[in-house]
N, C-alpha and C positions, 0 to 999 in steps of 0.2 A: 407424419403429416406435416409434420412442420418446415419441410422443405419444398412443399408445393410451391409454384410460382406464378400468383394469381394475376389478370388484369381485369379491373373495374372502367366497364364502360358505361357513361350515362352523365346526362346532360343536366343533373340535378345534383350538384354539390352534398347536400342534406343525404339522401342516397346515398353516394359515395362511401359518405364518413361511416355510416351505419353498417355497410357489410367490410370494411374495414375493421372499427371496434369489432363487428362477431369474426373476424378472421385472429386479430390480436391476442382475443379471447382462448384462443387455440395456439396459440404461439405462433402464429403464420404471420412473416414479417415479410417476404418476398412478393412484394406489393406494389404492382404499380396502376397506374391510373389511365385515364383520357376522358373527355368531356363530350366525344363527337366519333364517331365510325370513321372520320378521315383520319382522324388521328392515331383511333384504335387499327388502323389500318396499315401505317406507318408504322407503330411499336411493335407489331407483327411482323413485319418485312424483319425488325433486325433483331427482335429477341425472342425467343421461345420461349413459350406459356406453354404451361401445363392446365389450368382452369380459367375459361372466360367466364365473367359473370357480365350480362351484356342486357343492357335494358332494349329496345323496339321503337318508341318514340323517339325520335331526337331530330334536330336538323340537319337538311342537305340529304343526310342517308339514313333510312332507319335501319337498326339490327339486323334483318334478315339481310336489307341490301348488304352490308358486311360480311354477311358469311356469306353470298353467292359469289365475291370478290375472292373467298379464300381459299385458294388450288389444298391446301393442307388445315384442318382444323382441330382445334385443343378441345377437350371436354367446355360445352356449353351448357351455362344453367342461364335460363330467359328471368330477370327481374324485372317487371312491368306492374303498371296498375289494372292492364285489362285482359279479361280471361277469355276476349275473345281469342286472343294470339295461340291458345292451347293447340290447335288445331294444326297450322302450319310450325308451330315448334316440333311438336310429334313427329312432323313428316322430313324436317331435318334434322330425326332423333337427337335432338338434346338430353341431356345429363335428366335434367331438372324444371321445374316451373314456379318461379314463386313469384305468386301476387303480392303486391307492394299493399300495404306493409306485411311484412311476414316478420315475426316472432322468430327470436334467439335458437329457443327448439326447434322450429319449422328448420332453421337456417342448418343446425347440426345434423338432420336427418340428409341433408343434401349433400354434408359433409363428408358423413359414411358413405353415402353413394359413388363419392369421388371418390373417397380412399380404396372403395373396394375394386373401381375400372382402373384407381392408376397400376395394383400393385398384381391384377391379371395379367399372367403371359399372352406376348403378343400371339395373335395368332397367325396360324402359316401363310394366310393369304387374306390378309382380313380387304371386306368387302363390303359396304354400302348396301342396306337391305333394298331388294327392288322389288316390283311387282306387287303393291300393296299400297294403299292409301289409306289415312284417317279421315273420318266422316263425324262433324258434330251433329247428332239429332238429340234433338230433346234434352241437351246439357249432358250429353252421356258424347263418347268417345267411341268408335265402332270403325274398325279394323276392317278393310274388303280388297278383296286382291283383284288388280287390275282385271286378269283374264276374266272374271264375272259380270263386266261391266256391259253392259247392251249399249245405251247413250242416256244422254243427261240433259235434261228437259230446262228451259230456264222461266220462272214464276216469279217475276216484278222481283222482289225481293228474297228470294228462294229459288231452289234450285230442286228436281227431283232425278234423284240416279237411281234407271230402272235397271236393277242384274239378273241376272241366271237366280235368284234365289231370291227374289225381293225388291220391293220401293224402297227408299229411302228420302227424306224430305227433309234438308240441310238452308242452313240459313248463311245462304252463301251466294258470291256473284258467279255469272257462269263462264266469265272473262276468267275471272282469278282459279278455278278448278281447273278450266280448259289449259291454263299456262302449268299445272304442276303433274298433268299428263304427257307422257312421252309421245314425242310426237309423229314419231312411225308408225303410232298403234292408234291413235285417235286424231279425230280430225273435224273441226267447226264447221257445219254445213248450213248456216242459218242464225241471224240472230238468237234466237231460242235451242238451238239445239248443236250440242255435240254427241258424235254418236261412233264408235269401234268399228274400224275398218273391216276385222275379223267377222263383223255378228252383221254384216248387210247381206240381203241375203238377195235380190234383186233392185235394179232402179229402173222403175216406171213413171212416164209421164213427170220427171224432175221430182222425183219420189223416190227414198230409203226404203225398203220393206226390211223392217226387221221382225219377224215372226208375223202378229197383226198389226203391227204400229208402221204406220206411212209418215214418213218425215220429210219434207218438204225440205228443198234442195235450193236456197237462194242464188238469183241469177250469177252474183258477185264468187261466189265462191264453189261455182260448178266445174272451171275449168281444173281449178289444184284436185278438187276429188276426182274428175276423171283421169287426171295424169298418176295421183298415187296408185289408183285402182292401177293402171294398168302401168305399173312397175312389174 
């Protein structure tokens, strides 16, 4: 383990120095730092990490903007103070999640995590899990695979994804859901509503029928659904 080669990114000094000391701790010396995702972005271009430890708030770019920047990514564990971010770190499978502060133990269980994915044979064609999204309801985590997805309702401050198998009723925007769905397969038809090209099943009077739900079809965005439709 002692030859991993970590970089710490994060915009808080204090931070820093602490998963430093617990990497020391371990005899992990190959250590380098950044204060900002531009930077962290730059010491990627020229040296190779094996483990990012990458905090989410910071200036100019947060976290994830950094990794949507990165054509090739190292093992990521998210260090943040807010657990809203659990939700979209899941969905760019990171390593790890640790809420600030986390404890010396917290920190080594994340440890073994790494050790165990550096020293896995690569596999023959390794490949980016697709077709599947993470859903926070109710402070629990829940797994749903795109194909189930009917459309997604938007509620002021909430959002409701109705599937082949269930409601679900997430605290989430319906801008930010809509942007982490592929966009051949779904598509925004209305302020309030994003709905699966697959599951329309007729369009009446600027209306989606999907099963019994009629979802209204805003002027602004009638003409891109009739053109994907009729791909």
């Amino acid at each position: 383990m002692r030859d991993i080669r970590c970089l710490i990114v994060d915009d808080e000094p204090l931070a820093i120095d602490i998963v430093v000391n617990y990497l020391h701790s371990l005899d992990i010396r190959a250590i380098t730092t950044a204060n900002d995702a531009v930077e962290a972005f730059q010491q990627l271009r020229r040296n190779s990490v094996d483990l990012l430890f990458l905090d989410i708030q910071m200036p100019q770019l947060t976290g994830f903007d950094l990794l949507k920047s990165l054509p090739h990514r190292p093992l990521v564990v998210i260090t943040t103070a807010y657990r809203d971010y659990a939700v979209e770190g899941f969905e760019w499978a990171v390593l790890d999640f640790l809420v600030k502060p986390f404890s010396l133990a917290r920190f080594l269980q994340t440890m073994e995590k790494a050790a165990r994915a550096l020293q896995a044979p690569p596999a023959a064609a390794p490949q980016e899990e697709t077709g599947m999204i993470f859903l926070k309801t109710d402070r629990h985590l829940i797994r749903i695979p795109l194909e189930s997805i009917r459309y997604i309702e938007s509620l002021k401050d909430y959002i409701r994804v109705h599937t082949t198998t269930g409601d679900y009723l997430c605290h989430q925007s319906l801008t930010e859901i809509t942007a982490h769905l592929p966009a051949d397969k779904f598509i925004r038809v209305h302020r309030s509503f994003t709905l699966a090209l697959d599951k329309i099943d007729q369009i009446r009077h600027h209306c989606a029928h999907i099963g019994a739900a009629k979802i209204p079809i805003s002027r602004a965005h009638r003409q891109e659904l009739y053109r994907r439709l009729n791909k």
